[in-house]
Structures are given as structure tokens and as C-alpha cells.
N, C-alpha and C positions, 0 to 999 in steps of 0.2 A: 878485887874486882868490883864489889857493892859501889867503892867511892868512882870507880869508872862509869856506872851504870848511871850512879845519879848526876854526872856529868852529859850525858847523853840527853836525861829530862830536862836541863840548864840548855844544853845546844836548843834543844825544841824549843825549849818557852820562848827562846829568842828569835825561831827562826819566823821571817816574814809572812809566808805561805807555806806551812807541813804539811804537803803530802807525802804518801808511803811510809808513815809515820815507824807502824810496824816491823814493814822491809827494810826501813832505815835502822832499826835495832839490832837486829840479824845481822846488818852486814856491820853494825858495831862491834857486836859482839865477835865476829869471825874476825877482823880487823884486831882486837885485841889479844885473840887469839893468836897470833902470827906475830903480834910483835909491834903491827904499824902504828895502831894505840895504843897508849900508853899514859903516866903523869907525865913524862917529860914533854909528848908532843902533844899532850894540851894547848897552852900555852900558844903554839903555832895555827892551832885548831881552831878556837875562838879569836884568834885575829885576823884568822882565813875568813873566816864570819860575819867581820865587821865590816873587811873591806868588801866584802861580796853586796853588803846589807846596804852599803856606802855607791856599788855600781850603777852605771848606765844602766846594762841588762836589767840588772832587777828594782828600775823603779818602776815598771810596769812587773806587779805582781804575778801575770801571766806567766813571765820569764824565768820566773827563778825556779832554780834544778830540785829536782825531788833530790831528798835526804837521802838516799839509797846511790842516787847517781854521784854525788856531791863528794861521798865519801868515799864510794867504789871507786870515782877515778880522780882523788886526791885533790880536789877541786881547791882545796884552802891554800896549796903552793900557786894556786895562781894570783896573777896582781891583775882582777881587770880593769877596766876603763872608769875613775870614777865619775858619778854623776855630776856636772854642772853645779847643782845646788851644793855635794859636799865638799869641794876644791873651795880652797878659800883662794879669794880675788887682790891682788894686790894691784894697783894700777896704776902706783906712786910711778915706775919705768917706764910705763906704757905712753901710747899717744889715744887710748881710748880710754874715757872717762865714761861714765854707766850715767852720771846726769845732763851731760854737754856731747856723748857721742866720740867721733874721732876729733884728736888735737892735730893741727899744720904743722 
């Protein structure tokens, strides 16, 4: 469990905005307790994180979920919306070009 815990310091230092930093432990710990963390769902955990880090919602830092909620309701299964700037742009298909606007 040690290498669990210092995975939890690893989520924090990445996360955007820590609050409930503490709360967020507890319910790590209860979470590994039972099973739902683990080494294996690592791996899923911090990629839960990246795309979260990567969302609409939380480029306004206001937005993003305390670590408590995040983890209590499994928030890293979700895919949300990313932000504009992290979508990469292809426009080679398109009729919109980003220096000339829309193409006829």
C-alpha cells in the first residue's frame, strides 16, 4: 500500500486546482480498500487525469472537481469535452482555413 500512497502525492502534484486535498486521501485510501484502487487501475487513473486536465470544464480552474468528488464518483471513466486548444486541427479536409477563413 506505501507505493499506492505515493501514487496519490503523484495524482496531486499534477492536479490543476487541489482542493480537499486531505478528503481526497481518505477516500483514496477507503477506494483501495475495497478494491477500486489498485496498480492495475493506475494506469486508467492518471489517464482519467490527463484528459480531465486537457477538458473544456477545467480550463477555467474554477471548474475542476475536488479530488474527493473526482474519485468518489470515478470521474477518470469519463471522456469529457476537450478543450479547443488540446484537439489538434487538421484543416487539410476542410473548407475552413484559420488564415483565409471559409473556402467556396
Amino acid at each position: 500500500m506505501p507505493n499506492l500512497i505515493d501514487r496519490y502525492h503523484q495524482l496531486i502534484e499534477t492536479w490543476p486546482n487541489p482542493i480537499c486535498v486531505d478528503e481526497g486521501m481518505r477516500q483514496w485510501i477507503s477506494m483501495i480498500d475495497v478494491g477500486v484502487i489498485s496498480e492495475a487501475s493506475l494506469p486508467a487513473i492518471f489517464a482519467g487525469l490527463k484528459r480531465w486536465k486537457q477538458s473544456e470544464q477545467w480550463k477555467d480552474k474554477g471548474m475542476v472537481h475536488s479530488v474527493p468528488r473526482w474519485l468518489r464518483e470515478k470521474l477518470w471513466l469519463d471522456h469529457p469535452r476537450p478543450s479547443l486548444k488540446a484537439e489538434s486541427t487538421d484543416y487539410s479536409n476542410s473548407r475552413y482555413d484559420p488564415s483565409e477563413g471559409y473556402r467556396a
